[in-house]
Backbone as CSV, one residue per row, in Angstrom:
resi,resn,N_x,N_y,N_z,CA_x,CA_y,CA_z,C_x,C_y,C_z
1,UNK,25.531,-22.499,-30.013,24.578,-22.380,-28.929,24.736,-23.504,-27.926
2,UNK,24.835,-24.448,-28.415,25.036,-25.928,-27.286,25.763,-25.319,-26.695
3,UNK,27.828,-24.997,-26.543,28.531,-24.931,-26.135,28.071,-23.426,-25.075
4,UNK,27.551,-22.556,-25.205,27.082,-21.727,-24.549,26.271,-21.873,-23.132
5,UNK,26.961,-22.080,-22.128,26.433,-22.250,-20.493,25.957,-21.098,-20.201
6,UNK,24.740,-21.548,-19.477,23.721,-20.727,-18.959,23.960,-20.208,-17.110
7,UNK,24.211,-19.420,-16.702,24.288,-19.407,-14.939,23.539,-18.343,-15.099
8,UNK,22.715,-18.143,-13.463,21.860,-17.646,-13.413,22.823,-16.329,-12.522
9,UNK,22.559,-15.210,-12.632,23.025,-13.923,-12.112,22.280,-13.684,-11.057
10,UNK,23.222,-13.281,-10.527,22.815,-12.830,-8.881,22.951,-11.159,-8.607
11,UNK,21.945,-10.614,-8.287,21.946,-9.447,-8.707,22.640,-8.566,-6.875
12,UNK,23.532,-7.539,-7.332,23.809,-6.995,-5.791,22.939,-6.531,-4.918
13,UNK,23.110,-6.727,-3.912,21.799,-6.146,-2.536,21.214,-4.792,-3.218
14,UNK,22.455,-4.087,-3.263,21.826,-3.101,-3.723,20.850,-2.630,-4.512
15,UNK,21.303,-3.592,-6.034,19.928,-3.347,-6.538,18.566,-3.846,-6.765
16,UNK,18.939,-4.418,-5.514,17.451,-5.393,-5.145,16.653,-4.915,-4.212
17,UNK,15.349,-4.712,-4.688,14.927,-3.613,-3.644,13.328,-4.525,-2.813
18,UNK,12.682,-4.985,-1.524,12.048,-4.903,-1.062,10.930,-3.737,-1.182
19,UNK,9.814,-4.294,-1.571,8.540,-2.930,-0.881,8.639,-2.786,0.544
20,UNK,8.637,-1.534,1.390,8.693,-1.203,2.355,7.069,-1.065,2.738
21,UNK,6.115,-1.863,2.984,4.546,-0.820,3.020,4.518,-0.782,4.212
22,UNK,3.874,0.194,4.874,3.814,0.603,6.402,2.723,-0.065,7.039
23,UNK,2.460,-0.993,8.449,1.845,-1.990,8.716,0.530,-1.521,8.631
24,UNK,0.153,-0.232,8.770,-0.977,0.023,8.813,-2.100,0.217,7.499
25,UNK,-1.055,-0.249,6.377,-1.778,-0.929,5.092,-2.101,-2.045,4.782
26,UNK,-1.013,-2.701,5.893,-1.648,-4.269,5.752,-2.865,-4.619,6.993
27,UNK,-2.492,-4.351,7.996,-3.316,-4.627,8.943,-5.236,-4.079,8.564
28,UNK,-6.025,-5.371,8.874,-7.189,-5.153,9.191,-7.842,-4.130,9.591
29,UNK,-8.983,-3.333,9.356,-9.515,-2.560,10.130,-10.708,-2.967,10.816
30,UNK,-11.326,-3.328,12.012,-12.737,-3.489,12.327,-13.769,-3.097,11.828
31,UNK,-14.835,-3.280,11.249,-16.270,-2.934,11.197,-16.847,-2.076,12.100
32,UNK,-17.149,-0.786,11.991,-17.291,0.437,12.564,-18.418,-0.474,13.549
33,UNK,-18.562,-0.242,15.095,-19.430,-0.590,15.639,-20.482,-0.170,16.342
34,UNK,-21.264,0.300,15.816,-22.381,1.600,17.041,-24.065,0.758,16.875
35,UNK,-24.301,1.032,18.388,-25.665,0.180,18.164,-26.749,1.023,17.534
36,UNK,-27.798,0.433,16.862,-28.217,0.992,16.116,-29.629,0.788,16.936
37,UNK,-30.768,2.142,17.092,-31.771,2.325,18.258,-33.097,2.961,17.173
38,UNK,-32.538,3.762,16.577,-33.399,5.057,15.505,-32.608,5.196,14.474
39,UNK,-32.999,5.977,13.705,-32.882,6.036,12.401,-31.489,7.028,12.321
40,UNK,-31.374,7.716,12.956,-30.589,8.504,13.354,-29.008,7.939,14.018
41,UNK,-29.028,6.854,14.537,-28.320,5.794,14.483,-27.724,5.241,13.634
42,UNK,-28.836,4.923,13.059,-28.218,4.281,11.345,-27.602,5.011,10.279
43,UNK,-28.067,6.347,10.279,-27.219,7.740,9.630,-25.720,7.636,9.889
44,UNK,-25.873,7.688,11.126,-24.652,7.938,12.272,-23.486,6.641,11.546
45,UNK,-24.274,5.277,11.737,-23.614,4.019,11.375,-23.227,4.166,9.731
46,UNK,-24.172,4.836,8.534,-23.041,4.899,7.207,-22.575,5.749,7.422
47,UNK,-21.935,6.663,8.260,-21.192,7.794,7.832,-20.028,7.100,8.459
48,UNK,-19.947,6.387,9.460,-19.155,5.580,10.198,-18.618,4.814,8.763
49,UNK,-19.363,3.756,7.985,-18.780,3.325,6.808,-18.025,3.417,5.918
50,UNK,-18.831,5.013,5.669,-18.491,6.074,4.807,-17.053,6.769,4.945
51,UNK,-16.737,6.975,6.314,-15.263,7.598,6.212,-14.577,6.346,6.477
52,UNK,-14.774,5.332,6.548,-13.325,4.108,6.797,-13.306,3.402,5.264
53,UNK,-14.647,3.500,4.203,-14.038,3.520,2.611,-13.358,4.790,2.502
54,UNK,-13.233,5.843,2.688,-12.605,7.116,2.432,-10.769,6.630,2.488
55,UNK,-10.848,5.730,3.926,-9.846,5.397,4.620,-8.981,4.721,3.874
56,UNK,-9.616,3.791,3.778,-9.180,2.115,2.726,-8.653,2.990,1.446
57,UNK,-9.531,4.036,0.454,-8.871,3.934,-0.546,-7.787,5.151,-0.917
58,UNK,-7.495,5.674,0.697,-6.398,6.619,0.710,-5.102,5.716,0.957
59,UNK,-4.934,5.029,1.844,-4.396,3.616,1.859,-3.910,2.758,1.145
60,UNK,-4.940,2.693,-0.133,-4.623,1.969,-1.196,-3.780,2.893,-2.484
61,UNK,-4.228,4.465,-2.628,-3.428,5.355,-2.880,-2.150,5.508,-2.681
62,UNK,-2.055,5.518,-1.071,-0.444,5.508,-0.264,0.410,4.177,-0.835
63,UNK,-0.482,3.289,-0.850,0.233,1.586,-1.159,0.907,1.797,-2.771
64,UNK,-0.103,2.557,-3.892,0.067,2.536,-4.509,1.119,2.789,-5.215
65,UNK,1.489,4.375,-4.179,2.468,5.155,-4.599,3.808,4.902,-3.876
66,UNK,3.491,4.018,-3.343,4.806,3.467,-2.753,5.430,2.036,-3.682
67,UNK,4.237,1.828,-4.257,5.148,0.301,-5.291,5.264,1.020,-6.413
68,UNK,4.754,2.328,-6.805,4.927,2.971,-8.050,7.069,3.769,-7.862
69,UNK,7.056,4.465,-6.582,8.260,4.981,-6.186,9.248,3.605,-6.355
70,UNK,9.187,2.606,-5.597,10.075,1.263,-6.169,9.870,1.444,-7.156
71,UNK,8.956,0.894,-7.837,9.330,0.358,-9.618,10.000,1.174,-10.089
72,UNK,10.129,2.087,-9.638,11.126,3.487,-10.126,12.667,3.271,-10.091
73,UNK,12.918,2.495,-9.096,14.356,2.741,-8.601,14.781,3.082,-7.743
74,UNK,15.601,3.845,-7.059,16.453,4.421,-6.043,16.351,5.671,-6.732
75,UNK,16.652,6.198,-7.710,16.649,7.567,-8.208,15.020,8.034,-8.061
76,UNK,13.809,7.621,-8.635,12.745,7.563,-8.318,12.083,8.243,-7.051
77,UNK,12.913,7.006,-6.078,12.388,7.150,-4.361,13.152,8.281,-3.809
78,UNK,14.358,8.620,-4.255,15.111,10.217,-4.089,14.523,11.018,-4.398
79,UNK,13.921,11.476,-5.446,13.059,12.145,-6.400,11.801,13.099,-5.885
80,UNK,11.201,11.748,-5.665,9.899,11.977,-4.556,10.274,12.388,-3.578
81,UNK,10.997,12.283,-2.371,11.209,12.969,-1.490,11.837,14.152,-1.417
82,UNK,13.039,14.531,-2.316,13.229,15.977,-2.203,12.668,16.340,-2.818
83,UNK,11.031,16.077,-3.773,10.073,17.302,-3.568,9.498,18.041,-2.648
C-alpha cells in the first residue's frame, strides 16, 4: 500500500455534465401588487398569491426534473425527450 501513488482523475468533458436550469427558475418573482380598497380587493389580492404559489411549485417541479434527467446521464436526458 505505501508504494501505491494516489493521482487524482480527471474525468472527460464529456462526461461531466453542468445543470442547465432555465433563468426563469432562478430569477425572483415580485410580490403580486394590487391596492387593496374592499374586501373584494383582498379576494382579488390571495388569488393573486394563490396562482404565483401554483407558479413557484411548477418551477420547482420543472427544476426538479431537470436535476433528476442529469443525474441520469446523457442516455437519461435522450430518453426524456424522444418521449
Amino acid at each position: 500500500c505505501s508504494a501505491f501513488e494516489s493521482k487524482p482523475v480527471v474525468m472527460p468533458t464529456e462526461w461531466q455534465c453542468t445543470p442547465e436550469v432555465p433563468s426563469y427558475l432562478l430569477n425572483p418573482l415580485p410580490a403580486p401588487d394590487r391596492p387593496v380598497a374592499s374586501n373584494r380587493d383582498l379576494l382579488s389580492l390571495l388569488a393573486d398569491y394563490e396562482s404565483q404559489r401554483r407558479r413557484f411549485n411548477a418551477d420547482r417541479t420543472a427544476t426538479a426534473s431537470i436535476l433528476e434527467r442529469l443525474a441520469d446521464g446523457p442516455d437519461g436526458a435522450e430518453q426524456t425527450t424522444a418521449e
